[in-house]
C-alpha positions in Angstrom: 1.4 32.9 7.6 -1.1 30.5 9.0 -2.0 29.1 12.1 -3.8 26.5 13.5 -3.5 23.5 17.2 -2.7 20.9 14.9 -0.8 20.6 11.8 -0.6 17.2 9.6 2.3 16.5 7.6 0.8 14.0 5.1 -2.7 12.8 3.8 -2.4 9.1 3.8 -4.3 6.9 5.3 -2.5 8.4 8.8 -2.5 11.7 8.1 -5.9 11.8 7.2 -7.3 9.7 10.4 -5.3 11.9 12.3 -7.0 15.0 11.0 -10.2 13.3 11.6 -9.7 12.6 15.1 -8.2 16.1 15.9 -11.1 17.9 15.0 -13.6 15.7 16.6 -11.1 15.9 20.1 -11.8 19.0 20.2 -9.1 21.1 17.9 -10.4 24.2 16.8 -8.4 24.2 13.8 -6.3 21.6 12.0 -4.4 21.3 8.6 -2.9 18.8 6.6 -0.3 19.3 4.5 0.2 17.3 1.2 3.1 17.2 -1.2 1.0 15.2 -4.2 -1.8 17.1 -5.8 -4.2 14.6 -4.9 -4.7 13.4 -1.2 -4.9 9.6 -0.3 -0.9 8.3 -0.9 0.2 5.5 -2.0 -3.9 4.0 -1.4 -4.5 5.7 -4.9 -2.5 3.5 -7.1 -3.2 -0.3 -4.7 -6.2 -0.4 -7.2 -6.7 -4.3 -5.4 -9.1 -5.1 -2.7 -8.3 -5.9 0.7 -8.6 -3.1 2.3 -10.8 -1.5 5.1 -11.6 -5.4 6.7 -11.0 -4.3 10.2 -11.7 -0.4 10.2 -14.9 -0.4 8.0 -15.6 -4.6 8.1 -16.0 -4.5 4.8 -13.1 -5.3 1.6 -12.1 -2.1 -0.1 -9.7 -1.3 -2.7 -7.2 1.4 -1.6 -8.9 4.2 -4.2 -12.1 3.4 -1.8 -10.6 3.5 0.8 -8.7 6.5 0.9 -12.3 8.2 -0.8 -13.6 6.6 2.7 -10.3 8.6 4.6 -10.6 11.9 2.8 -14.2 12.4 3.5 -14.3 11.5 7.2 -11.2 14.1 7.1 -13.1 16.9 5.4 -16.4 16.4 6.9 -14.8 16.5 10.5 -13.6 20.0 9.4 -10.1 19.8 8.5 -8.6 21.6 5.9 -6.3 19.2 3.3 -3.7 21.5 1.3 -2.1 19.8 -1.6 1.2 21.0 -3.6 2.5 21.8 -0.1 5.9 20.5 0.2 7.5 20.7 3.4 11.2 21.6 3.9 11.9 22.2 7.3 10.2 22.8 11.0 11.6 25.0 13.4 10.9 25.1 17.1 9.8 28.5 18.3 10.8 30.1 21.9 7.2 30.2 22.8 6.9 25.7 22.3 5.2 26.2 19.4 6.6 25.0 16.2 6.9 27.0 12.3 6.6 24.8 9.4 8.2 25.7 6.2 5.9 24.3 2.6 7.1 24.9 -0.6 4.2 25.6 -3.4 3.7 26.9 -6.8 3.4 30.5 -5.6 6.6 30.5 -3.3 7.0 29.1 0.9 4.4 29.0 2.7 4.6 29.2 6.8 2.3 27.6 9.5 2.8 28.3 12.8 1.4 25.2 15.4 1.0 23.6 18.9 1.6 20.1 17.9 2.7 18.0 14.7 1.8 15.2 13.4 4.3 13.1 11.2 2.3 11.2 8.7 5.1 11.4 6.3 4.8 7.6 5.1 7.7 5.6 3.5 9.9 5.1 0.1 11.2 2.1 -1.2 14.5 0.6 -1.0 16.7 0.8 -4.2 19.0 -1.2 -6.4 21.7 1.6 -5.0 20.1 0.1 -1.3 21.2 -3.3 -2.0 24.2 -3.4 -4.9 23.1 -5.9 -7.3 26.1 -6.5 -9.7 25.9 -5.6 -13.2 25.2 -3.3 -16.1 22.7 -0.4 -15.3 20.5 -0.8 -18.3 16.7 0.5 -18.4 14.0 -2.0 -17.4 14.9 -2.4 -13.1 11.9 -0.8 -11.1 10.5 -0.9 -7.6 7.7 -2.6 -7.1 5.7 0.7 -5.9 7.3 2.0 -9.4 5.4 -1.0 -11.2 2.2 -0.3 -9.5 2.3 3.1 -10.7 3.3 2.9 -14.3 0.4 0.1 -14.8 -2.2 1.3 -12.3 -1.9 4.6 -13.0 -0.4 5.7 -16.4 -1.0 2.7 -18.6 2.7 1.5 -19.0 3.4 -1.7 -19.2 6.6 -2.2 -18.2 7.7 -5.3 -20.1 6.7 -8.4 -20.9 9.2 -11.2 -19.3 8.9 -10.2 -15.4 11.3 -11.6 -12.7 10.7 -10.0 -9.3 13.4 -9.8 -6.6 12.0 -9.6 -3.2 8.5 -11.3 -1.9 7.0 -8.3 -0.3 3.2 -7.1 -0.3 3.1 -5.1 -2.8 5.5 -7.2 -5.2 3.3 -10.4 -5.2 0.5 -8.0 -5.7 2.4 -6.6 -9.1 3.1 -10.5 -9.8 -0.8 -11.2 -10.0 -1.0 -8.0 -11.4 1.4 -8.6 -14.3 -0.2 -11.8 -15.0 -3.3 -10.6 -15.5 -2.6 -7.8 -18.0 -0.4 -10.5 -19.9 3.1 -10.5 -18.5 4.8 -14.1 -17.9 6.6 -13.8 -14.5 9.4 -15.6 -15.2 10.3 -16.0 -10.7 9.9 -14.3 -8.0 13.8 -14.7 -5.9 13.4 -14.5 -2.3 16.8 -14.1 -0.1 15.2 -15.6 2.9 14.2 -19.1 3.8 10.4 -17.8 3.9 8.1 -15.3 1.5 8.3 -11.8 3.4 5.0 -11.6 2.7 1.1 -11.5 4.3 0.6 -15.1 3.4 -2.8 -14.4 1.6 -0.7 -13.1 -1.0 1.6 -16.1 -1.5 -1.7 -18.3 -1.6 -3.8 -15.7 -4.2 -1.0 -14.1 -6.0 1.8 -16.5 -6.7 0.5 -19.8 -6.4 -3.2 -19.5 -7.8 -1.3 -18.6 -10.8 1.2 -20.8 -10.8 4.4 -18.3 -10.7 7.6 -20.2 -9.3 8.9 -18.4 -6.3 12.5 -19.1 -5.1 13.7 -18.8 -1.4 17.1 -18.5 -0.4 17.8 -16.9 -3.8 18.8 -13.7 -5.2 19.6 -11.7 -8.0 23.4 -12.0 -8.6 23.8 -9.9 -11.5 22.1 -7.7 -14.1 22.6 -8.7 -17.5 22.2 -5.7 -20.8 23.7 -2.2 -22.2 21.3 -0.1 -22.7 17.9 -2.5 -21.9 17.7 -5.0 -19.7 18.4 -8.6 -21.2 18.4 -11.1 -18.3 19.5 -11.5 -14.9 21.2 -14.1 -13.3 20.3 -16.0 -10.1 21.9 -17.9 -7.9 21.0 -19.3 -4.5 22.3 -18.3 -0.9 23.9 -20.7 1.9 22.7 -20.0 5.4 24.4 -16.8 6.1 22.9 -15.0 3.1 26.3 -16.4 0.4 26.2 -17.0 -3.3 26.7 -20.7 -3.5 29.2 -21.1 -6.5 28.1 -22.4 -9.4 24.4 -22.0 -8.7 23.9 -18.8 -11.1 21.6 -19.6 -14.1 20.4 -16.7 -16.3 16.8 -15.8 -17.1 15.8 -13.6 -20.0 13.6 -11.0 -19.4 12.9 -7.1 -20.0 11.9 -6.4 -16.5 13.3 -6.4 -13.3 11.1 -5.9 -10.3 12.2 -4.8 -7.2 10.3 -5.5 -4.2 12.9 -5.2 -1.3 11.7 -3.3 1.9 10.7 0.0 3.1 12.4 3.0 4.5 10.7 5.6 7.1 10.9 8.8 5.1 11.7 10.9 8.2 13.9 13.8 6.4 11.3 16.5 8.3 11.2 14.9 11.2 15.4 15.6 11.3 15.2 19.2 10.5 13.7 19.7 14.1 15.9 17.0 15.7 13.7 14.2 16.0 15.5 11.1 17.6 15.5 8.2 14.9 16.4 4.8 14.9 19.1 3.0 12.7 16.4 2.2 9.9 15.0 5.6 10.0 12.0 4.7 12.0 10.7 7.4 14.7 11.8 6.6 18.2 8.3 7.8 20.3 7.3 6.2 23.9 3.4 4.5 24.3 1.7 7.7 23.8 3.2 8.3 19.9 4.8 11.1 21.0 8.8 11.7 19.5 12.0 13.0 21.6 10.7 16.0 20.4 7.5 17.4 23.1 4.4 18.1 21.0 5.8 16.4 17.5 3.8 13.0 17.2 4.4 10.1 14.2 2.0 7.5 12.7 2.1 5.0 10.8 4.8 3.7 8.1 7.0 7.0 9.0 7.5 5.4 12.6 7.2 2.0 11.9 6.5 0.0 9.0 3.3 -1.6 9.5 1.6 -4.1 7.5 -2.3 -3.0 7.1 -3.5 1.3 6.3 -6.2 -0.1 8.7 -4.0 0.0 12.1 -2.1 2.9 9.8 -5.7 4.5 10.2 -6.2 3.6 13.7 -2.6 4.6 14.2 -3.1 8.1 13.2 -6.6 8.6 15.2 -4.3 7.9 18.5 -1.5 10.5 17.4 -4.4 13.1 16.3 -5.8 12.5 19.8 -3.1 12.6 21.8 -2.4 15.9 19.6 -5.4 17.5 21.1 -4.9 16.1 24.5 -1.4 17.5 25.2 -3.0 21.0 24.3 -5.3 20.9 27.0 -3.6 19.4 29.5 -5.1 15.5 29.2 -3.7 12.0 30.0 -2.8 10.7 26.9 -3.9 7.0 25.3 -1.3 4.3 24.8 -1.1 2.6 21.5 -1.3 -1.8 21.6 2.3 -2.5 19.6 1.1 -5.7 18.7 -1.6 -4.4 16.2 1.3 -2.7 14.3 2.4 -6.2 12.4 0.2 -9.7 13.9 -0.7 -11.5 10.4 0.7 -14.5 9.3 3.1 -14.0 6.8 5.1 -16.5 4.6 4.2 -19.8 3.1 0.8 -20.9 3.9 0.5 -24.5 5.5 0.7 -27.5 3.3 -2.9 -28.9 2.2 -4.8 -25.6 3.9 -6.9 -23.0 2.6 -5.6 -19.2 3.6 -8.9 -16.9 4.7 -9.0 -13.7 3.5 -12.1 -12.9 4.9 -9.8 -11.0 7.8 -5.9 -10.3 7.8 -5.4 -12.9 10.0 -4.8 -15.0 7.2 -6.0 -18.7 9.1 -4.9 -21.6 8.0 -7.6 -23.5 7.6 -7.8 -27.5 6.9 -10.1 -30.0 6.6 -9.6 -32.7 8.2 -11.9 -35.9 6.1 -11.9 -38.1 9.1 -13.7 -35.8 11.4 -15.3 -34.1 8.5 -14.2 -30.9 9.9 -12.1 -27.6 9.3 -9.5 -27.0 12.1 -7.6 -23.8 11.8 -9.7 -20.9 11.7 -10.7 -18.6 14.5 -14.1 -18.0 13.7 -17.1 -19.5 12.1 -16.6 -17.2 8.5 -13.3 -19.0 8.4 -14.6 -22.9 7.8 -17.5 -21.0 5.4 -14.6 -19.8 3.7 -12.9 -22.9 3.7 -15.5 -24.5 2.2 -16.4 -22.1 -0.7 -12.8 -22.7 -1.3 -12.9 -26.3 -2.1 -16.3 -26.2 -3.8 -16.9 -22.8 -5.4 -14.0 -20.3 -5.2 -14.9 -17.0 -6.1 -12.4 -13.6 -6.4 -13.4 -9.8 -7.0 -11.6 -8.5 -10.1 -9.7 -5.5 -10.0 -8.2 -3.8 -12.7 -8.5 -0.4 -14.4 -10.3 1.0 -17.8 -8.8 4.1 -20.0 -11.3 7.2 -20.5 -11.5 10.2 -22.4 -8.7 11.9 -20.6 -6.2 10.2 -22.7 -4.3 7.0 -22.9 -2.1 7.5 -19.7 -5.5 8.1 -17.5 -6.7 5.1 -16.1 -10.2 4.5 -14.1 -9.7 2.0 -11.1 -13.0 -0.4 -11.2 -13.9 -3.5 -9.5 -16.9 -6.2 -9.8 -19.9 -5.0 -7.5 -20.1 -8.8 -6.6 -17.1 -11.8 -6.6 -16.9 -13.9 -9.5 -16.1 -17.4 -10.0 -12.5 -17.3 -9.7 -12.1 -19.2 -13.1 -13.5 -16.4 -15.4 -11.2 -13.6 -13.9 -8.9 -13.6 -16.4 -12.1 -13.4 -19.0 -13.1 -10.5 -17.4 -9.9 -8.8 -17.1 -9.5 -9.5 -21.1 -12.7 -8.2 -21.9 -12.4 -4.7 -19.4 -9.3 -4.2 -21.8 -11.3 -2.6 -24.6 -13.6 -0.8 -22.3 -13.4 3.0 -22.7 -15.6 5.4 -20.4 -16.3 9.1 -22.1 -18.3 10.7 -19.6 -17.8 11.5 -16.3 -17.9 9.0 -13.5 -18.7 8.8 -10.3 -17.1 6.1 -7.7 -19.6 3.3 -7.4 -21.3 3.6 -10.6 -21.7 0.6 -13.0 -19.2 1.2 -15.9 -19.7 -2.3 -17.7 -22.4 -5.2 -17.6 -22.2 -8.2 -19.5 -23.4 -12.1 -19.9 -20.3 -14.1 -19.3 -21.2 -18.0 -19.2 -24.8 -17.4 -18.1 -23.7 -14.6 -15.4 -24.4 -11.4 -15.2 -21.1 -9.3 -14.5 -21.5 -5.8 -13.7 -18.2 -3.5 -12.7 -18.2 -0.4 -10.7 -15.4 3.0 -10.9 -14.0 2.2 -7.5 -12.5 6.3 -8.2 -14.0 9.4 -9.9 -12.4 10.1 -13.7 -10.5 12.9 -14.1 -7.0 13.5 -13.7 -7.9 15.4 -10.1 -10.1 12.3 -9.2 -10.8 12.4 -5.5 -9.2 15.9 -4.7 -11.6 17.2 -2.3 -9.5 19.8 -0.9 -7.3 23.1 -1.9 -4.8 23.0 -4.5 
């Protein structure tokens, strides 16, 4: 049996904050419970940059940042368990609350003062949205994809089409590309890319991959491996148009199709939910049930692990607070999803420099930009039109085998033309000593440049575990 004021269910980017901002509230003792053996989530495997602009002002990838998360977490005192999978909570006659945690050894049991749901999201299916057809091997979700390539070295085929425009399925698009891939289309069932538009700008057009709107996948075609798919396009309430389908061959079907709340916890001690599994909680993050909080993507999808992050400080916070007897903070709805998403605006330039995503244009008569909300934004703009540059993301194998990739980056942006270069040459690059994050892993002269790469993880198959197993 343990014990402790706060207990964390979840060491993602929300979970970790969380943790973080319990302990320095005041909370003599807090614990996070893990169900993968390595803490971080889904940040581990997002091996592309982007991360960390508002929280640390500065572009991370998601194995940075959650080596960012994790420390604050541990340094602030809390105590990450990994391998802990928890089954059920139970509400105690006293207030207080037992949490059941499956492990290696047998269940585990904490007893606590408040929760904090941190419990993340899964992806919708095929089975979530009946595509017609054969079931033959080769359909994944995008957060599937990510893994097999990012994180086992599996490629998972070699003619791509992508159903869905979400984040992280233009990411895979780019992704793809890069390692070799043709994405044959992306089919989007709405009149607009679901998407941050950054990514529509840097992942599907910069590389020229046709996206269809008001399109779907009408029907899987192959026995035992996939063989093609058929499209078709939609009328205005969401139809198959007759006589639209055309097949594409390919061995891959990417799905990339929404998000669920995973909340399954959150029931077992009656937690009030919403039809799409979201947490119901008023301003202060608190659920129906007193002293059970929720963050980030388990209460709402949100669009950035940065408000995710800031999310989670408020719910650890507030954790504290109701313990001893302290207004609690509000959390600002509108920082849960404010970027632009879809296509970006014909003839601009969309800044990445924040995930505001700005269209920015230049207007020749007046020899100005128009569209951007700061200065950075016409720089931008400009470096755009005359020099573009990119930081290259991708991953190297080691001496831990084949399937055990190292996540590394540039330690400076490129010209955006010699990515794929780059990319081609990392492919033969094998590390067989141990690394640290941010140590140089590969320099070379590529057109007169010198190009140096840095781990943006630790090697090992434990890589970043900074806790108790």
């Amino acid at each position: 049996m343990f014990s402790c004021d706060v207990l964390v269910i979840g060491a993602g980017p929300g979970g970790l904050a969380a943790a973080c901002s319990a302990k320095k509230a005041g909370a003599e003792k807090v614990i996070v419970l893990e169900r993968d053996r390595k803490a971080g989530g889904i940040l581990n495997q997002c091996i592309h940059n982007g991360f960390g602009l508002i929280r640390y002002n500065e572009e991370l990838t998601g194995p940075e940042y959650a080596y960012r998360a994790i420390r604050e977490a541990s340094d602030a005192g809390a105590e990450i368990l990994l391998s802990r999978h928890v089954s059920s909570i139970e509400k105690k006659e006293d207030g207080t609350y037992c949490v059941s945690a499956y492990t290696k050894d047998g269940i585990e049991t904490y007893d606590t003062k408040t929760i904090v749901l941190a419990t993340g999201c899964r992806e919708r299916t095929r089975g979530n949205i009946s595509i017609p057809g054969s079931r033959p091997a080769g359909v994944f979700t995008a957060g599937v994809a990510q893994n097999l390539v990012n994180v086992r070295n599996v490629m998972i085929g070699k003619r791509v089409v992508i159903l869905g425009s979400g984040d992280i399925g233009l990411i895979m698009a780019r992704r793809l590309t890069l390692e070799g891939a043709k994405v044959m289309a992306i089919a989007e069932i709405m009149p607009e890319p679901t998407s941050l538009a950054r990514n529509v700008s840097q992942c599907v057009q910069e590389f020229g991959i046709p996206l269809y709107v008001r399109t779907t996948v009408s029907r899987i075609i192959g026995k035992r491996k996939l063989e093609a798919v058929e499209l078709s396009d939609l009328d205005q309430n969401g139809k198959v148009i007759p006589g639209t389908a055309r097949r594409i061959d390919c061995d891959a079907l990417v799905l990339s199709v929404g998000l669920i709340p995973e909340n399954e916890v959150a029931q077992t001690v009656g937690v009030r939910l919403f039809a799409n599994n979201a947490v119901d909680t008023d301003k202060f993050l608190q659920t129906s049930v007193p002293g059970v909080f929720s963050c980030g993507n388990s209460r709402h999808v949100m669009d950035l692990a940065d408000y995710v992050s800031e999310q989670g400080e408020l719910a650890g916070r507030n954790a504290v607070h109701l313990i001893n007897g302290q207004d609690m903070e509000s959390w600002d709805e509108e920082k849960s999803n404010c970027m632009k998403k879809g296509f970006p605006e014909k003839g601009s330039v969309t800044c990445t420099i924040c995930p505001n995503g700005c269209q920015v244009i230049w207007d020749e008569k007046t020899g100005t930009f128009t569209g951007n909300r700061c200065k950075r934004g016409a720089r931008f703009a400009m470096e755009e039109k005359s020099n573009p540059v990119r930081t290259v993301t991708t991953t190297i194998r080691t001496k831990l085998g084949e399937d055990v990739l190292l996540p590394v980056r540039t330690a400076q942006k490129v010209p955006k033309d010699m990515v794929g270069e780059i990319v081609s040459r990392l492919r033969s690059v094998f590390v067989d000593n141990d690394v640290k994050i941010g140590e140089n892993v590969y320099s070379a002269d590529i057109d007169g440049k010198n190009i140096c790469v840095i781990a943006t993880s630790d090697t090992g198959k434990d890589q970043g575990f900074s806790a108790i197993l």
